[in-house]
N, C-alpha and C positions, 0 to 999 in steps of 0.2 A: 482624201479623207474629208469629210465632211463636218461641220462646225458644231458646234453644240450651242445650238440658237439658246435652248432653252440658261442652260447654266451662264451661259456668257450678257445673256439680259437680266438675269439676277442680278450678275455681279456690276451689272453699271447699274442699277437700283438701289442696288449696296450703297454706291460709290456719291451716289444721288444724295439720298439719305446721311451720307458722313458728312458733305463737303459745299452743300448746298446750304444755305442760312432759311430761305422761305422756300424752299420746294421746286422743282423743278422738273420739264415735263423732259421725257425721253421721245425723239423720235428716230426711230430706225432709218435707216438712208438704205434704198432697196434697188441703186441702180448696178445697174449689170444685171443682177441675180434674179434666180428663178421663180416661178409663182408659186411651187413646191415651199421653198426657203421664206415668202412670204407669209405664207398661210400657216405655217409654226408659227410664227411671231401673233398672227391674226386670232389662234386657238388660243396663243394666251393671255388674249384681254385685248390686242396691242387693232388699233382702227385707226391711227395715225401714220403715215409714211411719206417719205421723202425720195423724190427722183430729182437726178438733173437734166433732164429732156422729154421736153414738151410727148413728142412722136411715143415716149417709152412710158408716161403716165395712160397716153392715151390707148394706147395698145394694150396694158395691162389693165386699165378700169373697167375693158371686154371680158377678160378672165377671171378676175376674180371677184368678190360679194361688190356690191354695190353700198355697203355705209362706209368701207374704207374712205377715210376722207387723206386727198392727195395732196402733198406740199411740192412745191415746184421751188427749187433751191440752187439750182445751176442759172445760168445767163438765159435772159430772155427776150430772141431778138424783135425786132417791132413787129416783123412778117410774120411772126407766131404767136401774138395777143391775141386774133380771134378765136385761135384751135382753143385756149387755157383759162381765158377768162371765164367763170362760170362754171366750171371744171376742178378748175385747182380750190382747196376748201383758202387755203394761202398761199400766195405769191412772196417767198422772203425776199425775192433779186432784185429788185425794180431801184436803178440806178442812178435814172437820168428825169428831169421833169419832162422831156420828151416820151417818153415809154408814161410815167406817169398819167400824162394825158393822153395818150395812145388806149391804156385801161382806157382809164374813166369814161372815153367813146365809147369805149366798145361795153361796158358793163350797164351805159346808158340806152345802149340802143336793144340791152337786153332786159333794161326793167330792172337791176338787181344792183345790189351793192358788192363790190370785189374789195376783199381783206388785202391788206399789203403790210411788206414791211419794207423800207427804205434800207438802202443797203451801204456800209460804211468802205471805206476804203483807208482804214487811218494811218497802214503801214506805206502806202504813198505806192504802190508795186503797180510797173507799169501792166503788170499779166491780169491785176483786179480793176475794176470799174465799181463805180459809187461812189458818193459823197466824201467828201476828207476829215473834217471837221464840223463845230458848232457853229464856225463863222458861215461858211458855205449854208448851213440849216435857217440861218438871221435872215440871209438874204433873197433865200424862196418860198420861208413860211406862208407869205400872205399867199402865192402863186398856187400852194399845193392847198390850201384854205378854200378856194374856190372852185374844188374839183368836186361835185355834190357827187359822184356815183363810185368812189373807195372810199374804202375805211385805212387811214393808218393803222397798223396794231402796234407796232412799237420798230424794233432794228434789228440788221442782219449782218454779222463780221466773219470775216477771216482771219487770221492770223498765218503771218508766213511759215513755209516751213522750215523753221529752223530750228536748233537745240538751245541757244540762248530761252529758256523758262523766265528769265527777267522781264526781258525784252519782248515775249507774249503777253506776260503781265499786265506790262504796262498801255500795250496797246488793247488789252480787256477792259483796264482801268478805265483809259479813256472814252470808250467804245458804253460804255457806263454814266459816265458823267453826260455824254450827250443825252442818253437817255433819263437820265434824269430831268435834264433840262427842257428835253422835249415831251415829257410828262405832265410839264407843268405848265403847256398851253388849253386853252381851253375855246380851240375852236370844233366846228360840229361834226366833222370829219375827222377826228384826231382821237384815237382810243386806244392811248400809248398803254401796251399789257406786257409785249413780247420781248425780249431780250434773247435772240437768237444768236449764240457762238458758241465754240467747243465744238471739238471732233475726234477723232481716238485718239489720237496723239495726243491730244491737250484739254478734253472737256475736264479736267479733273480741275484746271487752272483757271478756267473757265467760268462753273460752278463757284470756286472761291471770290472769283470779282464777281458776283450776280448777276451771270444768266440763267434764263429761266424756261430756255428751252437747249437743248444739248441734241445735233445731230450725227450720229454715231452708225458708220457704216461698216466698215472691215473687221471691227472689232466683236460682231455680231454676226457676221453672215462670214466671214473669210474674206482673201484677197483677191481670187480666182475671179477671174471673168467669166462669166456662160450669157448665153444665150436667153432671150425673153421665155 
């Protein structure tokens, strides 16, 4: 049985609109799924989309319109910055100042600036990679400063998956306060906007601690796995 893309992205727009304090953007998460199941979302309005692999952005930006702007939101290893950079409109996973500067090569030797977002790891989980906290952020600020060919845009979380809603909370909470903090540098490369976390399970919780972008996959398209 097939999903009802159209009512199920109303109703996280609904959900946008309740529980969101300044607005926040929806981006559909389109991995697995078919270019059929994208191009409903594409018909109605939606130029934003979310893969987690590099190979599956690039294979589908063959098929389908060409303003679809791609986000790359799964891990990204260093052997796959040249396929993405320039490609992907934002990069949310970039984990390590190593990859950081991995970009920055390679967007330089392209001429072009590559949007990022710095990605958090606040629940401590050995399965995620990125940053822990603000102290970790104190200690590489001048390092990621000197990278002239990304843009920061702002940060990218997980939350584990668990039932405890407390205990997501608070790892939204703080996932927040870092952003807040790193808002308020003002180096030239730093153009803190994006607050990236929430996902079916939990952008509702999400939304309430202030992110301002919500990546919402199953809950839109189904569970099913298919084919490109």
């Amino acid at each position: 049985m097939q999903p009802n893309i159209e009512n199920n992205l109303k109703e996280i727009e609904e959900d946008i609109k309740k529980y969101s304090k300044n607005g926040a953007k929806l981006l559909p998460v389109t991995k697995t799924h078919p270019v059929e199941y994208i191009m409903k979302a594409y018909n109605l309005g939606y130029r934003d989309f979310g893969e987690n692999k590099v190979q599956e952005i690039l294979r589908k930006k063959e098929l389908l319109p060409q303003d679809i702007n791609w986000h790359l939101i799964g891990h990204l290893q260093t052997n796959k910055v040249n396929k993405i950079v320039g490609v992907a409109k934002l990069i949310h996973s970039v984990d390590s100042i190593k990859l950081l500067k991995k970009i920055n090569s390679r967007a330089n030797e392209l001429s072009i600036i590559q949007d990022v977002l710095l990605e958090l790891n606040i629940s401590g989980e050995d399965s995620k990679s990125g940053f822990d906290n603000e102290d970790s952020f104190k200690e590489i600020i001048k390092e990621i400063s000197d990278l002239n060919s990304i843009s920061i845009k702002g940060l990218m979380t997980m939350a584990p998956n668990i039932e405890d809603e407390e205990e997501i909370r608070e790892i939204f909470k703080k996932a927040k306060k870092i952003f807040d903090y790193l808002s308020k540098i003002s180096y030239n490369n730093f153009d803190i906007r994006y607050l990236s976390m929430g996902m079916t399970n939990d952008y509702i919780i999400a939304l309430q601690q202030g992110a301002n972008i919500i990546r919402v996959g199953s809950k839109i398209f189904g569970k099913r796995n298919y084919d490109v």
